[in-house]
C-alpha positions in Angstrom: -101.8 227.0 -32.4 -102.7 227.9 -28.7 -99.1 228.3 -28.1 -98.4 230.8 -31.1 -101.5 232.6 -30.3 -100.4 233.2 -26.7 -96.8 234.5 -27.9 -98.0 236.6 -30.1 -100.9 238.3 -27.8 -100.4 242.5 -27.6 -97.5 242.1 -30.3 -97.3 244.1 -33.3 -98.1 240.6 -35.1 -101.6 240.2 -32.7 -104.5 241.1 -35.3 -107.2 240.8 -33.5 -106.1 242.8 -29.5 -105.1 246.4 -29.6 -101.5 246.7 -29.3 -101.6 250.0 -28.0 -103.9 249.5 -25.4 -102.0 246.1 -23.9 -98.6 248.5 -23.5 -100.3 251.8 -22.5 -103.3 250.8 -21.3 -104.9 253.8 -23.3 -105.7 254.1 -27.5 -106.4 257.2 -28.9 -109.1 255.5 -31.5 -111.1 254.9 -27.8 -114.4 252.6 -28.4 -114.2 252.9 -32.2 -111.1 250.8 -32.5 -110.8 247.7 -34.6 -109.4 246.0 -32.4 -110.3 244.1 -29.2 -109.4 246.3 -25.6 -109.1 243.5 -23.2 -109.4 245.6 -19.7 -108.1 243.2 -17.1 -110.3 242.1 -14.1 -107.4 242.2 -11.8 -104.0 243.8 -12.0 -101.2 245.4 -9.4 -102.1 249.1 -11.5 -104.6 251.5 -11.7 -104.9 254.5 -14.1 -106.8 257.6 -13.0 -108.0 259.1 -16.0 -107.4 262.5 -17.0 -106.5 263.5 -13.9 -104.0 266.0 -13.3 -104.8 269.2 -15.3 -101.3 270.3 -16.2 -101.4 274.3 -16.8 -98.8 274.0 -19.5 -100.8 271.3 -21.2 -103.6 273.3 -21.4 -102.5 276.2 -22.9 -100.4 274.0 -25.6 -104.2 273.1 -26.3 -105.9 276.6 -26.8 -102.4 277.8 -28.2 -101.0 275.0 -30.5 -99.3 277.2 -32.3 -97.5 278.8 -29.2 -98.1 282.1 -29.9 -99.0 283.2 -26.6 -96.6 284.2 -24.1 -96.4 281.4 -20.9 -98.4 283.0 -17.6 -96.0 280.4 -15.5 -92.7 279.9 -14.9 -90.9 276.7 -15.1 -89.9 276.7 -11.0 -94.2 277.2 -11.3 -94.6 274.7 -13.2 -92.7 272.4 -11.3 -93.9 273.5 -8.0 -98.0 272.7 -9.2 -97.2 269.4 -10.4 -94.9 268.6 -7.2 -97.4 269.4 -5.0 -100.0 267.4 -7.3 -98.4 264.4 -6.9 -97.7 264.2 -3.5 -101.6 265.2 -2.7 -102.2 261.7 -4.6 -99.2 259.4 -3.7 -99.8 260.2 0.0 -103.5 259.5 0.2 -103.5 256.4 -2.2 -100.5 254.9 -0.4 -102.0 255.7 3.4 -105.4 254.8 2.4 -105.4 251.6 -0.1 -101.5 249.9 0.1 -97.8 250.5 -0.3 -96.8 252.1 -4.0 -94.4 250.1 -6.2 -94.8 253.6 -8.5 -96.5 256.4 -9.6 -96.5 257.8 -13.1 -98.3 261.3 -14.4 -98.3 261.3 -18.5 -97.3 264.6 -20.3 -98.4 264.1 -23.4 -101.5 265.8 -24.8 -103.5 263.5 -26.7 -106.7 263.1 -25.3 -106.2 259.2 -24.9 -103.5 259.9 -22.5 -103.1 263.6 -21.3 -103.6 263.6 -17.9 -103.4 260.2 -16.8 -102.2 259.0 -13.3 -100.7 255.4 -13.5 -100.4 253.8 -9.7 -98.5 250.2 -9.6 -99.2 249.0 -5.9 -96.6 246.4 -4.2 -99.6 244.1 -3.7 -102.2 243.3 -6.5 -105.1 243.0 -4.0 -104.5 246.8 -3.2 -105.9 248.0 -6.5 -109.1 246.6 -7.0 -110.5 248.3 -3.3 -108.8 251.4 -4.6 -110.6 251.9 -8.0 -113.9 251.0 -6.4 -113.2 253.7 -3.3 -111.8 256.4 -5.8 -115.0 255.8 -7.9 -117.0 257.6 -5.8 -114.2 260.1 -4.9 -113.5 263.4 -6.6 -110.5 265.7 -6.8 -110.0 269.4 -7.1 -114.2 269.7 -8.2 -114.2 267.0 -10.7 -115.1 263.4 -10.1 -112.2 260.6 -10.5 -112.4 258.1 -12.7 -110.6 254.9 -12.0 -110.1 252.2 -14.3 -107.3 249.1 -13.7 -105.0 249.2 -16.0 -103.0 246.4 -17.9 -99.9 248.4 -17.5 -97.1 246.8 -15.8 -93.9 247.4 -17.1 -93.3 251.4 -17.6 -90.4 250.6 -19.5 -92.5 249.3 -22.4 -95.2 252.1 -22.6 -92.8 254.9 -22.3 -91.7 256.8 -25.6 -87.9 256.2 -26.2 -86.9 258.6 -28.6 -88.2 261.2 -25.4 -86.5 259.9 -22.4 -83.7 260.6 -25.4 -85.0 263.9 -26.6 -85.5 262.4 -29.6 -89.4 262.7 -30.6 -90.9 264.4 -33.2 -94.0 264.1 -32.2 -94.3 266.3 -29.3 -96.5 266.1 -26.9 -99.0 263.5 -29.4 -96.7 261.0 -29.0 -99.2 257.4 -28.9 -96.5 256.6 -26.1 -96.2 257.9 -22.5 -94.2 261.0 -22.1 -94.0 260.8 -18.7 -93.5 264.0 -16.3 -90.7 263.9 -13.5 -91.2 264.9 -10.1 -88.4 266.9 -8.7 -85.4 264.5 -6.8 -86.0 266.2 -2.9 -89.8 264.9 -3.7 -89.0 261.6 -5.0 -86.1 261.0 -2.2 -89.4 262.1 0.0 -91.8 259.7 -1.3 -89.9 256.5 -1.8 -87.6 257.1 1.1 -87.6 253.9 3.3 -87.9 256.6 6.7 -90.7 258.2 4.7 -92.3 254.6 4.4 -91.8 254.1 8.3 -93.4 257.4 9.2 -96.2 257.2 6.8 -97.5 253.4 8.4 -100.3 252.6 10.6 -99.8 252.9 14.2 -100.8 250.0 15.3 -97.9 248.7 13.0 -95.4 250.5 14.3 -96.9 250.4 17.8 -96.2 246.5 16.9 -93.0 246.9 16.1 -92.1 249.0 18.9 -93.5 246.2 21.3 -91.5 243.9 19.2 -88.2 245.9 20.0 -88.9 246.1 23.4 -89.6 242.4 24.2 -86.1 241.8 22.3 -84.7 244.4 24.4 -86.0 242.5 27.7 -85.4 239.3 27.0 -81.3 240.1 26.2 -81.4 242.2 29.3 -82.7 239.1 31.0 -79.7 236.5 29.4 -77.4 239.4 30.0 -78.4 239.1 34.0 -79.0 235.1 34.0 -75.2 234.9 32.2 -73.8 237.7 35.1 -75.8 237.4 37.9 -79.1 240.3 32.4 -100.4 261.0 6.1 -106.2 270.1 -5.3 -106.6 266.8 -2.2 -108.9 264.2 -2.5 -112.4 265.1 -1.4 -115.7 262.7 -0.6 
């Protein structure tokens, strides 16, 4: 019994833990849902709630009938939500631990409309980061920080989108998730981006490191010949 309960656990088949909220880490039926939200006490992901306030997404809101003509262009568009992204990516990853990845949803359900989804290499990188972010705020409005039982994007994200496909628009109960433009993400996960963006001391470390190398074959080569909207406090 054990063993079919555990295989069936955040499966369509699981009556008693929210599906939704196991693949997603988000339900739009919130606290009044049926069924049980297990929030997990440790995981490699955070989710910042509501956090990026997407200018499109907000007028889709007052305007759902998009009868208003668009203030922003899509270069605009683009531009707000590139420069968004790296404000966050850069000060998580310098301040908490190296980013596996970082996901911003486009949907505009209330459950999910907003969110910021950060998978750190190292689990014990997220824990210290919610804690610190909780008493952080961005752009005038205090984050809220959560960890997040999301692991695998490739299960929360909406299909039929990445195809084109979906009918349901922005309200989608799966992530619609917005792309950064490819100079930014060639940027961020760049390994010489990585290198310039760590400690000193590390690479202070690895310089020495180099060095001694660099010595010690000078040395044999003699002995053989005679050798970092920003976060705010």
């Amino acid at each position: 019994m054990a063993e079919y309960l555990a295989s069936i656990f955040g499966t369509e088949k699981d009556k008693v833990n929210c599906t939704f909220y196991f693949k997603i880490g988000a339900c739009r039926h919130g606290e009044t849902c049926t069924r049980i939200h297990n929030k997990p006490t440790f995981s490699q992901t955070i989710v910042l709630l509501s956090m990026y306030k997407s200018p499109a997404a907000t007028a889709a809101v007052l305007d759902p009938a998009g009868l208003g003509v668009s203030q922003y262009s899509d270069t605009e568009l683009q531009s707000h939500f590139d420069t968004f992204f790296e404000d966050v990516f850069v000060e998580v990853e310098d301040k908490y631990g190296e980013i596996d990845e970082m996901n911003v949803c486009d949907n505009l359900g209330d459950h999910l409309m907003g969110n910021v989804y950060i998978k750190f290499v190292k689990e014990s990188s997220a824990k210290p980061c919610v804690e610190a972010l909780n008493n952080r705020w961005y752009n005038g409005a205090p984050i809220k920080a959560e960890l997040s039982p999301v692991t695998d994007f490739r299960e929360a994200c909406c299909r039929q989108y990445e195809m084109g496909e979906c009918t349901r628009a922005g309200f989608c109960n799966f992530m619609h998730l917005k792309p950064i433009s490819k100079d930014l993400r060639r940027k961020l996960y760049g390994r010489k981006m990585k290198e310039m963006r760590r400690s000193p001391s590390v690479m202070s470390d690895a310089s020495s490191s180099a060095e001694k190398k660099k010595k010690k074959k000078k040395k044999k080569h003699k002995a053989n010949h005679k050798l970092s909207g920003r976060l705010y406090m």
